[in-house]
C-alpha positions as CSV (number, residue, x, y, z in Angstrom):
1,X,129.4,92.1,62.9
2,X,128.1,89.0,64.5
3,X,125.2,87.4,62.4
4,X,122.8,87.3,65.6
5,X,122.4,90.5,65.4
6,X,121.4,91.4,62.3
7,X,118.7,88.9,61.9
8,X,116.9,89.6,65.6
9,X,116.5,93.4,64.6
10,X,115.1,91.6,61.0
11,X,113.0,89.4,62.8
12,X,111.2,91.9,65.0
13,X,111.1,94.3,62.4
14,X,109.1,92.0,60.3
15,X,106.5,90.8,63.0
16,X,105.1,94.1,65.3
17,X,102.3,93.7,67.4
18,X,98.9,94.9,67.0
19,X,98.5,98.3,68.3
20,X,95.7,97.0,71.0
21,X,98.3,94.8,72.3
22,X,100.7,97.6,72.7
23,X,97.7,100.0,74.6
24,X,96.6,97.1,76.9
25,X,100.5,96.5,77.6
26,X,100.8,100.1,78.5
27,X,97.8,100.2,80.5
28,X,98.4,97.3,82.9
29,X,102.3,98.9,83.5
30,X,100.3,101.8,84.3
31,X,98.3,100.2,86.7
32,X,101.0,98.1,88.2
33,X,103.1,101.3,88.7
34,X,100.5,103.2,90.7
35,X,100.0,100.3,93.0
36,X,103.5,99.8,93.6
37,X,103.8,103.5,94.3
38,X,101.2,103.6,96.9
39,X,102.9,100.6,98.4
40,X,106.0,102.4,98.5
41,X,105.1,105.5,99.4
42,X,103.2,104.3,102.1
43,X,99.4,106.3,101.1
44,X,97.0,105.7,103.2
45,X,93.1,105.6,102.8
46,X,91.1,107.2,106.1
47,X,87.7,105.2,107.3
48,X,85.4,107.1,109.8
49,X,82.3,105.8,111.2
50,X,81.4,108.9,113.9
51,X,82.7,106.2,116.8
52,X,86.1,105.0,115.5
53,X,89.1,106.4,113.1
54,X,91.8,105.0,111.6
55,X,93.7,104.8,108.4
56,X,95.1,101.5,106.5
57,X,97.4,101.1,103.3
58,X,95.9,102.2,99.6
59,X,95.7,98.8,97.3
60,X,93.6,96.5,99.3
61,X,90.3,96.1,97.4
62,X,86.8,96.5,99.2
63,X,85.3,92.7,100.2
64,X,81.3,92.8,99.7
65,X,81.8,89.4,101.6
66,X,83.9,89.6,104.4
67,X,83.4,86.2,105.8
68,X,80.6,83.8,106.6
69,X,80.1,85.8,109.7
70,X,79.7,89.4,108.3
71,X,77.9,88.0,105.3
72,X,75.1,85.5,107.5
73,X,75.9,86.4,111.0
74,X,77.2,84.7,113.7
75,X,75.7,82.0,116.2
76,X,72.1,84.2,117.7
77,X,73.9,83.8,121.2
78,X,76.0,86.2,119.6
79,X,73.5,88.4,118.7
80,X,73.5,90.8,115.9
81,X,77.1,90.9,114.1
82,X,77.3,93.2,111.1
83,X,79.7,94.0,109.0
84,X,80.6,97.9,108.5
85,X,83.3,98.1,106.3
86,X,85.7,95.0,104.3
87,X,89.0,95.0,102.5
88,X,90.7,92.1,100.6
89,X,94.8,92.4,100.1
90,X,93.8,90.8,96.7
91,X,97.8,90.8,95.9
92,X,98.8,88.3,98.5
93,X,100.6,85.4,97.1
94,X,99.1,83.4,99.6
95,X,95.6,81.5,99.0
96,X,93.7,83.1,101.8
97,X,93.7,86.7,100.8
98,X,94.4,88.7,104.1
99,X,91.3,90.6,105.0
100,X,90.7,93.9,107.4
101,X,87.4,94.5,108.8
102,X,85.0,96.8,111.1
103,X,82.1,95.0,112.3
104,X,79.6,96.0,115.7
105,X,77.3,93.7,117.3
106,X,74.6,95.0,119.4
107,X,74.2,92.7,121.9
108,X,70.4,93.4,123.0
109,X,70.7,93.4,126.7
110,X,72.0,95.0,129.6
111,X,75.6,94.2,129.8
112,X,77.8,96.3,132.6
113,X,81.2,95.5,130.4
114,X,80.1,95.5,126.6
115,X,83.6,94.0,125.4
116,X,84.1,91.9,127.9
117,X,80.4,89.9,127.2
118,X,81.1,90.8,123.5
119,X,85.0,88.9,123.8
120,X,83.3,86.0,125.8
121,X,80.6,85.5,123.0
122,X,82.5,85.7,120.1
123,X,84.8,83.2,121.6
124,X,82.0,80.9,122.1
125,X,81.1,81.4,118.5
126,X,84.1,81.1,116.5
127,X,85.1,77.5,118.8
128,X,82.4,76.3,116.8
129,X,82.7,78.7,113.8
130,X,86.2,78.4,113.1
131,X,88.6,74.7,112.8
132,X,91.0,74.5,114.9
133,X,90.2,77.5,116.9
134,X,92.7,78.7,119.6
135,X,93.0,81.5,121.7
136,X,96.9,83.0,121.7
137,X,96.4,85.5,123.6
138,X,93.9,88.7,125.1
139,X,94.6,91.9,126.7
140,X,92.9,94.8,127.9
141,X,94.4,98.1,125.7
142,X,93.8,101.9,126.2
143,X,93.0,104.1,123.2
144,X,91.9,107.5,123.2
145,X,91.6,106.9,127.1
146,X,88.8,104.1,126.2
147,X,89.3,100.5,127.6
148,X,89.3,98.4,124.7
149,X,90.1,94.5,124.3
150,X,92.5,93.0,122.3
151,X,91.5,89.4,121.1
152,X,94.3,87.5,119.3
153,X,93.6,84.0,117.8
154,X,94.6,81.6,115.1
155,X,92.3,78.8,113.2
156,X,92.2,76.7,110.4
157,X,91.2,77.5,107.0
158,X,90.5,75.8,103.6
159,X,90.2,78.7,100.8
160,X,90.4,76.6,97.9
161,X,87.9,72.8,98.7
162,X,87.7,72.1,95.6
163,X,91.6,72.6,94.4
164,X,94.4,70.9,95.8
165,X,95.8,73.5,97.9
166,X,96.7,72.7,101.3
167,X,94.5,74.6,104.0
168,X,96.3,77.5,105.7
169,X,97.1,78.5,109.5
170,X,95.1,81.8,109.9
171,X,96.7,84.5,112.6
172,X,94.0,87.2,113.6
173,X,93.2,89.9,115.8
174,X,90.6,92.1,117.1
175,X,90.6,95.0,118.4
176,X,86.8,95.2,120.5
177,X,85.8,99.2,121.2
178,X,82.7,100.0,123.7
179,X,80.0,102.1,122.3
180,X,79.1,105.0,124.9
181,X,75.2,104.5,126.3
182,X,75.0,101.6,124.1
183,X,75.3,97.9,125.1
184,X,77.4,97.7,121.2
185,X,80.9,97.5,120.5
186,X,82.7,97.8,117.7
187,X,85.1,95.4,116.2
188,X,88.6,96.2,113.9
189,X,89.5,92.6,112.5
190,X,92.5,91.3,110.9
191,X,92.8,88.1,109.6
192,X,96.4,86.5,107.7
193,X,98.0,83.6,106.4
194,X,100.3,83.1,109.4
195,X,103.0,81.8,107.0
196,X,103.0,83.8,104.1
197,X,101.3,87.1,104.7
198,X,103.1,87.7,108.6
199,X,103.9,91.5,107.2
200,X,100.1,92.0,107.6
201,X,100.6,92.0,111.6
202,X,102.5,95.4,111.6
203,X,100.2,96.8,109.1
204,X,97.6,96.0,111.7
205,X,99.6,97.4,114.4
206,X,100.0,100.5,112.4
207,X,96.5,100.8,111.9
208,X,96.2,100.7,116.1
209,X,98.6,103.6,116.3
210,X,96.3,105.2,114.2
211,X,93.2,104.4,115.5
212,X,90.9,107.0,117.4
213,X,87.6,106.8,118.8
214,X,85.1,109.7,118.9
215,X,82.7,108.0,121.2
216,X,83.2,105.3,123.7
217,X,82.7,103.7,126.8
């Protein structure tokens, strides 16, 4: 019998871990199993606002800060942007977290094409929000027989100032919904590490196929 193993069962034998380290060990592979289980198995969580519906994966965590914009608000030519709902993907490996939002801005005048004044304002805003900003692409989607606008971007972002990270190329999209007899629209946001975090694009357009709205324009 070979000498090795004699003296490893010895060893261990002779040293056992505390039981809290044993219950804390148990409780984070706990933990880890369920959330790899609802990645798996593909669970979803539901989100209903009485204008739009849609569901998105289980395991992203809610954001009470979902960016500078929802937090502060955006330029006032904007006018009012607030944030509705926020999610984090807290697992990403990358340094920008990738983040889903729903956010309306009333935009406190008579506008004959809510997302289309809505698009053209935000895009004024985040070319002085946002480094970098660029415009890849925008296009004019139906859901639920509404006429919604689909604003697709990328920018520049620094998560980590103060640590030596390099910044990261951001991919994002929004989905901009008319409110019916209101000059508002809604706003379904998704923003990515373009690099590291690109799987977050089809979760996005899975949350479009899902998407409903109950009142539009």
């Amino acid at each position: 019998m070979s000498a090795l193993g004699p003296r490893a069962a010895g060893s261990a034998a002779g040293k056992q871990e505390p039981e809290w380290v044993v219950v804390l060990l148990v409780v984070a592979l706990l933990l880890g199993g369920l959330g790899m289980k609802a990645a798996l198995t593909g669970e979803k969580v539901a989100y209903e606002n009485g204008v739009i519906a849609f569901s998105h994966p289980a395991g992203w965590n809610l954001n009470a800060a979902f960016g500078s914009s929802a937090a502060s608000g955006v330029d006032l030519s904007v006018g009012e942007l607030i944030q509705l709902y926020g999610i984090r993907d807290i697992r990403s490996k990358s340094t920008y977290k990738s983040e889903l939002g729903v956010l309306t801005i009333n935009l406190g005048n008579e506008a004959p094409d809510p997302a289309r004044m809505a698009l053209s304002r935000l895009q004024f805003a985040y070319t002085g929000e946002l480094a970098e900003f660029k415009v890849l692409a925008t296009e004019t989607v139906k859901v639920s027989g509404v006429d919604c606008i689909l604003l697709k971007y990328a920018f520049v972002a620094d998560p980590n100032p103060d640590e030596a990270f390099p910044p990261v190329v951001v991919e994002a999209a929004e989905l901009i919904v008319p409110v019916a007899g209101k000059n508002q629209v809604m706003i379904v946001r998704v923003r990515y590490d373009s690099l590291r975090s690109a799987d977050t694009a089809m979760t996005f357009e899975r949350i479009l196929a899902s998407l409903s709205i109950k009142a539009g324009k």
